[in-house]
C-alpha positions as CSV (number, residue, x, y, z in Angstrom):
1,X,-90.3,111.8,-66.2
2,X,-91.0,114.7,-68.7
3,X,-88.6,115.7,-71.2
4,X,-88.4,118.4,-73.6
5,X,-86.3,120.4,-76.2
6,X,-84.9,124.3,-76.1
7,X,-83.1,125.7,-78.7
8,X,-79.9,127.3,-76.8
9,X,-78.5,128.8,-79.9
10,X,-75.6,128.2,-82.0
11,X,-77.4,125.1,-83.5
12,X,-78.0,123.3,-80.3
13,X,-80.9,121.9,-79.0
14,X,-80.9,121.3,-75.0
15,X,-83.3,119.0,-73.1
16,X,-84.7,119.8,-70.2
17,X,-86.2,117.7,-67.2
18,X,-89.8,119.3,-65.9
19,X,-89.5,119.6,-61.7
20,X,-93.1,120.0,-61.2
21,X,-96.7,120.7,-63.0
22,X,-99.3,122.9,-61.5
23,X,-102.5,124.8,-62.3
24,X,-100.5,127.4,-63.9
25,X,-98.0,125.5,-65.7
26,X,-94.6,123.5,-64.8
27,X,-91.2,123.7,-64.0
28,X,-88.3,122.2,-65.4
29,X,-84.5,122.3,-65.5
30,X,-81.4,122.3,-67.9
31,X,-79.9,119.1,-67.2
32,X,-76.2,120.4,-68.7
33,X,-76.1,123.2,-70.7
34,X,-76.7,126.1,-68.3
35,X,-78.5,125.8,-64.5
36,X,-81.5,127.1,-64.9
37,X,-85.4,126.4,-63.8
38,X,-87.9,127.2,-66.8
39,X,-91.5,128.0,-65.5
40,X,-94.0,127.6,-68.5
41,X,-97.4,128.7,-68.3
42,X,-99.6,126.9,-71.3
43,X,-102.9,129.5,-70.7
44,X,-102.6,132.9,-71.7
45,X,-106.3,133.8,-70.5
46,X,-107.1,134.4,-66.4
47,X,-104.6,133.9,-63.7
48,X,-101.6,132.4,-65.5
49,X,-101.4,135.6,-67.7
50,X,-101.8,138.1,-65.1
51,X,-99.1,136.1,-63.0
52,X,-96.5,136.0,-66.0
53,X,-96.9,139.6,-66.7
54,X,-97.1,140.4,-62.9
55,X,-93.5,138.3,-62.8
56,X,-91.5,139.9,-65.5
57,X,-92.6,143.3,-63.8
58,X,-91.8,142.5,-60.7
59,X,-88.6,140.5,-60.7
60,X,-87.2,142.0,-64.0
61,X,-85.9,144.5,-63.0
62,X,-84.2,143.1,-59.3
63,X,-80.7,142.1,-58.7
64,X,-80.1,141.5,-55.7
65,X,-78.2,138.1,-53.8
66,X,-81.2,136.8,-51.9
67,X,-83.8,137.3,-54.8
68,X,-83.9,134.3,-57.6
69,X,-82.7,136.4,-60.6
70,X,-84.9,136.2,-63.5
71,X,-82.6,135.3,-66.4
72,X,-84.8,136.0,-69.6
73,X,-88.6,135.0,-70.8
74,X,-90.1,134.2,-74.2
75,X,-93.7,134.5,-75.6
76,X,-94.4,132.1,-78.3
77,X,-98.4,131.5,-79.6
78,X,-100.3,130.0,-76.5
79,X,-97.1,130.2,-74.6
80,X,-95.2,131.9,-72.1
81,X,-92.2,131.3,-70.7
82,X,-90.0,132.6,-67.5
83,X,-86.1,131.6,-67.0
84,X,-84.9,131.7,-63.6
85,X,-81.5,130.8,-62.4
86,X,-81.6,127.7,-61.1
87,X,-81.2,127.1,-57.0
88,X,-80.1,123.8,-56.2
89,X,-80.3,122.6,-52.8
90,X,-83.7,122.7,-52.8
91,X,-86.2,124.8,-50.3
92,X,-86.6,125.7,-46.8
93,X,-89.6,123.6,-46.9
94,X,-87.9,120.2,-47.5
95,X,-85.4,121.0,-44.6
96,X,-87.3,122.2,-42.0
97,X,-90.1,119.6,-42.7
98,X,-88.9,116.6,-44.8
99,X,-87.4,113.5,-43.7
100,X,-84.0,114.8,-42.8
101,X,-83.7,111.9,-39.7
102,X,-83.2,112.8,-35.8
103,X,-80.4,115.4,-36.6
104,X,-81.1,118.4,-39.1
105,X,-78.3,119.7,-41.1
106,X,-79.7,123.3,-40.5
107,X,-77.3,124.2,-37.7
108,X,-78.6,127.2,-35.5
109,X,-75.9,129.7,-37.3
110,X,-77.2,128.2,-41.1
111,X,-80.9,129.2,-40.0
112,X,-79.8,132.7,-38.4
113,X,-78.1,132.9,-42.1
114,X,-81.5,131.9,-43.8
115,X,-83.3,134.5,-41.8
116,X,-81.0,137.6,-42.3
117,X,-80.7,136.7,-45.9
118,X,-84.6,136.5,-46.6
119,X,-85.2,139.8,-44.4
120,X,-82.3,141.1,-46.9
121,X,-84.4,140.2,-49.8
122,X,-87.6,141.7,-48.8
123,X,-86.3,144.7,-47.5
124,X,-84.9,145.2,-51.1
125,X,-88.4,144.6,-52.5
126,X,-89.4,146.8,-50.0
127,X,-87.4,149.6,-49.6
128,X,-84.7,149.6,-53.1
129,X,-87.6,149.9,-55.3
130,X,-90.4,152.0,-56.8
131,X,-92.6,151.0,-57.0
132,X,-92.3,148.8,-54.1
133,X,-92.7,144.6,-54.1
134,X,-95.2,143.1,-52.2
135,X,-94.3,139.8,-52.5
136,X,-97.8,138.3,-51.1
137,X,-96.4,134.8,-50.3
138,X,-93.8,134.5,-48.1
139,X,-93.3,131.2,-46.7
140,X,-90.4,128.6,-46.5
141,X,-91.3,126.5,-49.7
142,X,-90.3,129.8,-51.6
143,X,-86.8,130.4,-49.8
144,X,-84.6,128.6,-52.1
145,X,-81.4,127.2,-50.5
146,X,-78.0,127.0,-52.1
147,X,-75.1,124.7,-51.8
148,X,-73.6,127.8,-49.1
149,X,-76.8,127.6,-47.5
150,X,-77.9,131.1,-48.9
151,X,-81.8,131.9,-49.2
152,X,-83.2,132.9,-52.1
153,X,-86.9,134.3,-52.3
154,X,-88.2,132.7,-54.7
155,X,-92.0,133.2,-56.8
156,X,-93.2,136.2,-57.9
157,X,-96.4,135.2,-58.7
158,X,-98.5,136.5,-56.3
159,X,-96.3,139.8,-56.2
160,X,-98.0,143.4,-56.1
161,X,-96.6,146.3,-56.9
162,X,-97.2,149.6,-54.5
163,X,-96.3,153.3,-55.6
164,X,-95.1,155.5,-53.2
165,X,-97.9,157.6,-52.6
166,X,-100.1,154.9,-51.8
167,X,-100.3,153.0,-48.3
168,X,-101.7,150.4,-49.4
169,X,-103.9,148.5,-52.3
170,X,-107.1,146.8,-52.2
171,X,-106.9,143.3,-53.7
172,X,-107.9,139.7,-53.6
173,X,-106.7,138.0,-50.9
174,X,-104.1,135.4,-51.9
175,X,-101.6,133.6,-50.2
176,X,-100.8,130.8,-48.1
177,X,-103.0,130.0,-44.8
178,X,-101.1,130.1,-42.2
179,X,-98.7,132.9,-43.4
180,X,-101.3,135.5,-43.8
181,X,-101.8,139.1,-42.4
182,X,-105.1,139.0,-40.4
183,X,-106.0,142.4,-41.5
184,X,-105.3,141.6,-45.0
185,X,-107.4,138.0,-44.6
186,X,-110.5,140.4,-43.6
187,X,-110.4,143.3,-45.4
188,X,-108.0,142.3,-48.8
189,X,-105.9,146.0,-47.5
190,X,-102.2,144.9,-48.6
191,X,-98.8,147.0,-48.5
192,X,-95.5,145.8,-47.5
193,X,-96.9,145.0,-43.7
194,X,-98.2,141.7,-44.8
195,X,-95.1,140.6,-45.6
196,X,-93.7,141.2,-42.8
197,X,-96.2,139.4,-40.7
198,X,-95.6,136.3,-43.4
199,X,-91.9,136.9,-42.2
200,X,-92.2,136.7,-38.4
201,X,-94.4,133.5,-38.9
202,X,-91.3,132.3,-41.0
203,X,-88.9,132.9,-38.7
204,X,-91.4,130.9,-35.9
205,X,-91.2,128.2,-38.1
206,X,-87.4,128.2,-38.8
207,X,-86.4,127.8,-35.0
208,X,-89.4,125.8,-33.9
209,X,-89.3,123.4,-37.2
210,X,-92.9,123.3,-36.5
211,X,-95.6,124.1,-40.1
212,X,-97.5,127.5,-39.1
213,X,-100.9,124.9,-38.9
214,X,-100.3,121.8,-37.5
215,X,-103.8,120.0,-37.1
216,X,-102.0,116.9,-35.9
217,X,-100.5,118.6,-32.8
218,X,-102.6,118.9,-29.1
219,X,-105.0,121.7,-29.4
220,X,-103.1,124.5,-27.6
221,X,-100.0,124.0,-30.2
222,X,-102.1,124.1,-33.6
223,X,-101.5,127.3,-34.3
224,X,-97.4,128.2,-34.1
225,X,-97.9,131.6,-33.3
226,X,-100.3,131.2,-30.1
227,X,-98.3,128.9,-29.1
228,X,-95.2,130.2,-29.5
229,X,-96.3,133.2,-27.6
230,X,-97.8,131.2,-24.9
231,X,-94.4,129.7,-24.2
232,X,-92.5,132.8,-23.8
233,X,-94.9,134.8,-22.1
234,X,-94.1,131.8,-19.5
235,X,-90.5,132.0,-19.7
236,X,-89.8,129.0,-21.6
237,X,-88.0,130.4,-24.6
238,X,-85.7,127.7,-24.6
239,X,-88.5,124.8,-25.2
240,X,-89.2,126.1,-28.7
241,X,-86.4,125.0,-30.5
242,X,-86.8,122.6,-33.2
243,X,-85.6,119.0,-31.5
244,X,-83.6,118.4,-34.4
245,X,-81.1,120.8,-33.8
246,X,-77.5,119.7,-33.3
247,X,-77.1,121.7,-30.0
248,X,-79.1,124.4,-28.3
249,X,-78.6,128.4,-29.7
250,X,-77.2,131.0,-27.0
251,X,-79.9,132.1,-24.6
252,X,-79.5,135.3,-25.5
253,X,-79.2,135.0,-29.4
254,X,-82.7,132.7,-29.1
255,X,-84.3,135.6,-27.0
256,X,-83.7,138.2,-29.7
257,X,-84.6,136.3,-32.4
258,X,-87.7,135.3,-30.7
259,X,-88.4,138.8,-30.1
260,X,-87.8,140.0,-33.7
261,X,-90.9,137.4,-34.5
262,X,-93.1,138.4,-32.1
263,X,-93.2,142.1,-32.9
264,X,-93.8,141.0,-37.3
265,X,-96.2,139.4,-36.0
266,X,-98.5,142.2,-34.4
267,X,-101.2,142.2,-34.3
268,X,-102.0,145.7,-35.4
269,X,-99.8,145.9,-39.0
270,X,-99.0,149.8,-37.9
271,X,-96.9,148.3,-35.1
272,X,-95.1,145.9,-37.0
273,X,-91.5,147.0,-38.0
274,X,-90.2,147.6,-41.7
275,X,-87.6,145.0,-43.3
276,X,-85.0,147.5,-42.9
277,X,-85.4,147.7,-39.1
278,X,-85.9,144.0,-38.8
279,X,-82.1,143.7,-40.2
280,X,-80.9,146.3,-37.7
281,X,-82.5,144.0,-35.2
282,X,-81.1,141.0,-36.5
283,X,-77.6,142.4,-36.8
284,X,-77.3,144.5,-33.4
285,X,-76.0,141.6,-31.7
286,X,-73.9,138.4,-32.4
287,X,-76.7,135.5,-33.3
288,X,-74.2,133.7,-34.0
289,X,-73.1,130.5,-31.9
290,X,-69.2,130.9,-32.3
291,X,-68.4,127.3,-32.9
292,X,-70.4,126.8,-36.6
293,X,-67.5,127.9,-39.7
294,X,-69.0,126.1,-42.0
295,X,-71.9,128.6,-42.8
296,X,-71.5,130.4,-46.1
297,X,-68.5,127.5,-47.4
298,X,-69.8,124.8,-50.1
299,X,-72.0,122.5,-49.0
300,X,-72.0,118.8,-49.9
301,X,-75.5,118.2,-48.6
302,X,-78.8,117.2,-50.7
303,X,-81.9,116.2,-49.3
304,X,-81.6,112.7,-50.4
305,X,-77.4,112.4,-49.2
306,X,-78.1,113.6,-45.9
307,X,-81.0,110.7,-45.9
308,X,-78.0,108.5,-45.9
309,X,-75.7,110.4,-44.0
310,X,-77.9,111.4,-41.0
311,X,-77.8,108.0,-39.0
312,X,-74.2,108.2,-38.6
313,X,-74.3,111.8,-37.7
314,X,-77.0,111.0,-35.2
315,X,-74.9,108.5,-33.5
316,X,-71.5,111.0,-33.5
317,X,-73.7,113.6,-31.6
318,X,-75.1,111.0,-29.1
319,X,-71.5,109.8,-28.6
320,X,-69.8,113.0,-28.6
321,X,-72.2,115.3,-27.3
322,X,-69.4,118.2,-27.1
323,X,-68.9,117.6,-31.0
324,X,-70.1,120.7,-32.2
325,X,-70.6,122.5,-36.1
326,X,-67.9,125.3,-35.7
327,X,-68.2,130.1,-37.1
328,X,-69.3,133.1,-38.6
329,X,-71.9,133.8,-41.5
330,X,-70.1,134.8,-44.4
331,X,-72.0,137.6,-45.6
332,X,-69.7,139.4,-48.3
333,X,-71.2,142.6,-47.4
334,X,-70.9,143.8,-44.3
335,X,-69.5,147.3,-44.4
336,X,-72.1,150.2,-45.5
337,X,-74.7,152.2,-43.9
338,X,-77.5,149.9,-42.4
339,X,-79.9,152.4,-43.6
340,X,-79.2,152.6,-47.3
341,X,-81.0,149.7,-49.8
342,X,-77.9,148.8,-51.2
343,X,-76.7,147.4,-47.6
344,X,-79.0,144.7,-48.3
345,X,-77.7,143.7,-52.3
């Protein structure tokens, strides 16, 4: 384990724990004094400098409940430095995929929670700003979960920003395989689109709990989306839910979920609906399974406790198959005009 020192003001020094290293730099946390996640990127030439300034541009300036907030940033010699609040019940990623055991904690109202709240955040990036976020990297290792179970979108690295008189910009394509527009893959055309194709692949991936590539899997199910529209294009709607769910979603909650996926993930990007629509979608009818309060109340659950909790859980559902989660999403905002970009802060 990494440590280092920041000076916090006030004569007092406060050290930090580094999360993660990469090409670009690492990750760290305040262990006490405030919670907060440092990224530091050591290069100042190339890609690490275009992504810091690309990253204080873009998420500078957003406040918004489902976007990690950007608390400050420092440039120092060879250095530069973001702050971001810090999220801490780790990401989508690690729930959907990690070893969780036989029973996932990600109840079917917590994921209809992580979905709305994500489709919040981009449709802020997307439609409160100018000039608009492309975030260019949607997937669910950057959806940051807290304690309530509220997603975050998280890393701005890749981000692009998209004035309003252009449709689109011509860049590099970047991203994550898997999550990627086709029409920006083959021709490097980008606006707000690709994200949500990105987003519909997410949402796949969140009911399913299958990865968007999964080489390991028979060769019709590789790829999540051909698959996924194979199975309801033969009625079988119900057969791609992730296993691990405690008990099986409302049919008709599942079907128009399912079908908010399918159309992000048009193929033709002209097709595909904006972020703002997607959350009219989304909230037109009760997703919700009646029987799950505990979504948007304090969690207790960390991907190593619920390691050590989930055997016994896993043995309360087989004995007590009736033994259900319990309400409603606690969303905090739901009055205002559906239409409006401050609906979705």
């Amino acid at each position: 384990m990494l440590l280092f020192l920041f000076y916090c003001g006030e004569g007092m020094f406060q050290t930090a724990t580094i999360l993660g290293v990469s090409d670009l730099g690492c990750s760290s946390w305040f262990e006490d004094y405030i919670d907060a996640e440092v990224l530091i990127y050591f290069c100042t030439r190339g890609q690490a400098e275009r992504e810091f300034k690309v990253e204080v541009e873009a998420i500078g300036r957003v406040r918004h409940k489902n976007l990690v907030r950007l608390l400050g940033y420092c440039v120092e010699g060879a250095y530069r430095m973001l702050v971001y609040e810090y999220v801490n019940n780790g990401n989508l990623d690690q729930w959907l995929h990690g070893d969780v055991g036989d029973v996932s904690p990600l109840t079917w109202d917590i994921r209809v929670n992580i979905i709305l709240g994500t489709a919040k955040g981009l449709a802020y990036l997307h439609e409160g700003l100018e000039p608009k976020v492309v975030h260019r990297d949607v997937k669910s290792s950057n959806i940051l979960l807290d304690r309530q179970w509220n997603a975050k979108v998280s890393d701005f690295g890749l981000a692009k920003l998209l004035c309003s008189e252009r449709s689109y910009v011509t860049t590099r394509v970047m991203g994550t395989f898997g999550y990627v527009a086709p029409e920006y893959a083959c021709t490097g055309m980008l606006n707000e689109k690709s994200d949500v194709y990105s987003f519909g692949i997410l949402i796949m991936e969140i009911i399913s709990g299958r990865s968007p590539v999964d080489y390991s899997r028979p060769q019709g199910e590789v790829n999540l989306v051909d698959w996924l529209k194979a199975m309801v294009g033969d009625r079988k709607s119900e057969e791609v839910v992730d296993p691990k769910l405690r008990e099986k979603p409302p049919s008709k909650a599942l079907k128009r979920v399912l079908l908010v996926a399918l159309r992000c993930v048009d193929p033709d990007a002209t097709k595909r609906p904006k972020m703002g629509h997607v959350i009219h979608m989304l909230e037109a009818d009760n997703l919700l399974s009646h029987d799950d309060h505990r979504v948007g109340k304090d969690s207790t659950h960390s991907i190593q406790s619920h390691q050590h909790e989930n055997r016994a859980v896993s043995r309360r559902v087989n004995n007590q198959k009736d033994e259900g989660a319990s309400s409603n999403i606690s969303e905090g905002d739901s009055d205002g005009n559906l239409q409006h970009p401050s609906r979705w802060r």
